[in-house]
C-alpha positions as CSV (number, residue, x, y, z in Angstrom):
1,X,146.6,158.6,109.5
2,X,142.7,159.9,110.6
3,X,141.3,158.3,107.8
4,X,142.6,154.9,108.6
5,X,141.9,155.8,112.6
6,X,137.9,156.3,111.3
7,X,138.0,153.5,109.1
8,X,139.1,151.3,112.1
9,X,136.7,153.2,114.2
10,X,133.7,152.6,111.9
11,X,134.6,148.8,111.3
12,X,135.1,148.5,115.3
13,X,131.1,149.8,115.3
14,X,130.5,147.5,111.7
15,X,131.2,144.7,114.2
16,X,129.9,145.7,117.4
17,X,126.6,146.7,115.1
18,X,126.8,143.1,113.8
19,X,127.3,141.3,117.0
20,X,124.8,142.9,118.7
21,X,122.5,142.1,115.0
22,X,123.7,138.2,115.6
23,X,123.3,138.7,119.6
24,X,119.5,140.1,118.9
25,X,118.7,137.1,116.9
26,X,120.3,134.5,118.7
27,X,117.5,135.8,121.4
28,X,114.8,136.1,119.1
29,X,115.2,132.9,117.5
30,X,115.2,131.6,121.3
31,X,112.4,132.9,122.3
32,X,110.3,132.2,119.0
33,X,111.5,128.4,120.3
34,X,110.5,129.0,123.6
35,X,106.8,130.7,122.9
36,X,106.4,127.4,120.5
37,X,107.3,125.2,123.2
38,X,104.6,127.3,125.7
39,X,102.1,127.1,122.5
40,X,102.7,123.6,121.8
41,X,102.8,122.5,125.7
42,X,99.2,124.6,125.9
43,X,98.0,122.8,122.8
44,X,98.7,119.4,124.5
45,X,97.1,120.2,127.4
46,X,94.1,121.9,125.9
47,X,93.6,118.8,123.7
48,X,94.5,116.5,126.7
49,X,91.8,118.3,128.3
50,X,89.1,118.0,125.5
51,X,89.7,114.5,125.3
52,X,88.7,114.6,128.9
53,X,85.7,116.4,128.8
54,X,84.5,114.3,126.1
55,X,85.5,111.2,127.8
56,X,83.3,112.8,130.5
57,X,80.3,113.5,128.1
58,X,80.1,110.0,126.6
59,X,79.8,108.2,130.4
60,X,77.5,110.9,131.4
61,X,75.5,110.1,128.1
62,X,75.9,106.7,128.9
63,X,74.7,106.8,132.3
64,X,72.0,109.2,131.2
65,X,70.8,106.1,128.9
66,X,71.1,103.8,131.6
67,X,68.7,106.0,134.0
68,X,66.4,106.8,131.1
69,X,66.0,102.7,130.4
70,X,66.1,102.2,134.0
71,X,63.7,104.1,134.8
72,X,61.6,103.2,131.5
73,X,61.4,99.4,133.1
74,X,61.1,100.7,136.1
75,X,57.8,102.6,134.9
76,X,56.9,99.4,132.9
77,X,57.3,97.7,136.4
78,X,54.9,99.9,138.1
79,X,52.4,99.5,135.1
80,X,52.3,96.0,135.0
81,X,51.7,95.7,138.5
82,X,49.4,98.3,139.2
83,X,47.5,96.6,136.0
84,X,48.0,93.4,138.1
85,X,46.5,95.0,141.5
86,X,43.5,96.4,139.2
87,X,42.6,92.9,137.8
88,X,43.3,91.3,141.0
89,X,40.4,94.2,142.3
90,X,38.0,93.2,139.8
91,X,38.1,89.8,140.5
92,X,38.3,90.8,144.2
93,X,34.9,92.8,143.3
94,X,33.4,90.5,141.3
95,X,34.0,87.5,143.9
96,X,32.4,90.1,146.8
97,X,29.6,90.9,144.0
98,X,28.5,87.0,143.6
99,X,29.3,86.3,146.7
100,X,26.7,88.9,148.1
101,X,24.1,87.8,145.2
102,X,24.4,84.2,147.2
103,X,24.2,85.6,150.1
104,X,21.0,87.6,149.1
105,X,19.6,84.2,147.5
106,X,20.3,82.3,150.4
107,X,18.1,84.4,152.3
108,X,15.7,84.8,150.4
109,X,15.1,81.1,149.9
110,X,15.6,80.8,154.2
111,X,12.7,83.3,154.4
112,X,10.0,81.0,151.7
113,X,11.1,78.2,153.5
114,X,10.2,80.2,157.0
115,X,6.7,81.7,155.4
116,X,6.2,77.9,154.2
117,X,6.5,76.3,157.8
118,X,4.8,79.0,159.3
119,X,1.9,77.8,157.3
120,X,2.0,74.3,157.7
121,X,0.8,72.4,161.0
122,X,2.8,71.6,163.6
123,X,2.9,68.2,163.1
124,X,3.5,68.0,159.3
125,X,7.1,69.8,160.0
126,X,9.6,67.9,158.3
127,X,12.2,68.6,160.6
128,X,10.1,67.3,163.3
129,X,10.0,63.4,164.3
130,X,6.7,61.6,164.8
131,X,5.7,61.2,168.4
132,X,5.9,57.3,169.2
133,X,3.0,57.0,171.7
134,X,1.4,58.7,174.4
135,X,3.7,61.8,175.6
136,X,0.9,64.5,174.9
């Protein structure tokens, strides 16, 4: 009968329709699994990657520190012994200073002893021994 040719017809497409419906999702579902896989692969990697980065950070800091405190001790360095050179210049100075005050004294007291035998006869020189006899 037509009837039962349509009815066989339209449950031919029923199935077809649902085949196609089970087909559809079959492919959905694996490519939901597959864009998780990408999203979860990317999430790894992008956290792989932050751990990096901050891996990186911290030895940078680190390093940073160490420059800072190297440098810091360095500086302390240079202070210490450009205080050093300073003192060591004073007492240089003050050495020069007392040295050139003895100097000064020195001759000073050379030039009253000069004035002194300049005034004194020839013979009364201390420095001088007494003729023995008869060389005039």
């Amino acid at each position: 009968s037509h009837a039962a040719a349509l009815q066989a017809e339209l449950d031919h497409v029923r199935g077809e329709a649902a085949g196609q419906r089970e087909r559809a999702e079959r492919i959905e579902a694996a490519r939901s699994r597959e864009l998780n896989e990408a999203r979860r692969q990317q999430w790894e990697t992008q956290a792989l990657a932050e751990q990096s980065l901050d891996q990186a950070r911290r030895a940078l800091a680190a390093e940073q520190r160490s420059a800072q405190e190297g440098r810091a001790a360095a500086a302390a360095q240079l202070a210490r012994a450009e205080a050093q050179l300073g003192a060591e210049r004073a007492r240089a100075q003050g050495r020069e200073a007392s040295l050139a005050a003895r100097h000064q004294e020195l001759l000073a007291s050379l030039q009253r002893e000069r004035e002194r035998a300049a005034q004194l006869p020839p013979q009364q020189l201390p420095h001088q021994s007494q003729p023995s006899g008869g060389d005039a």
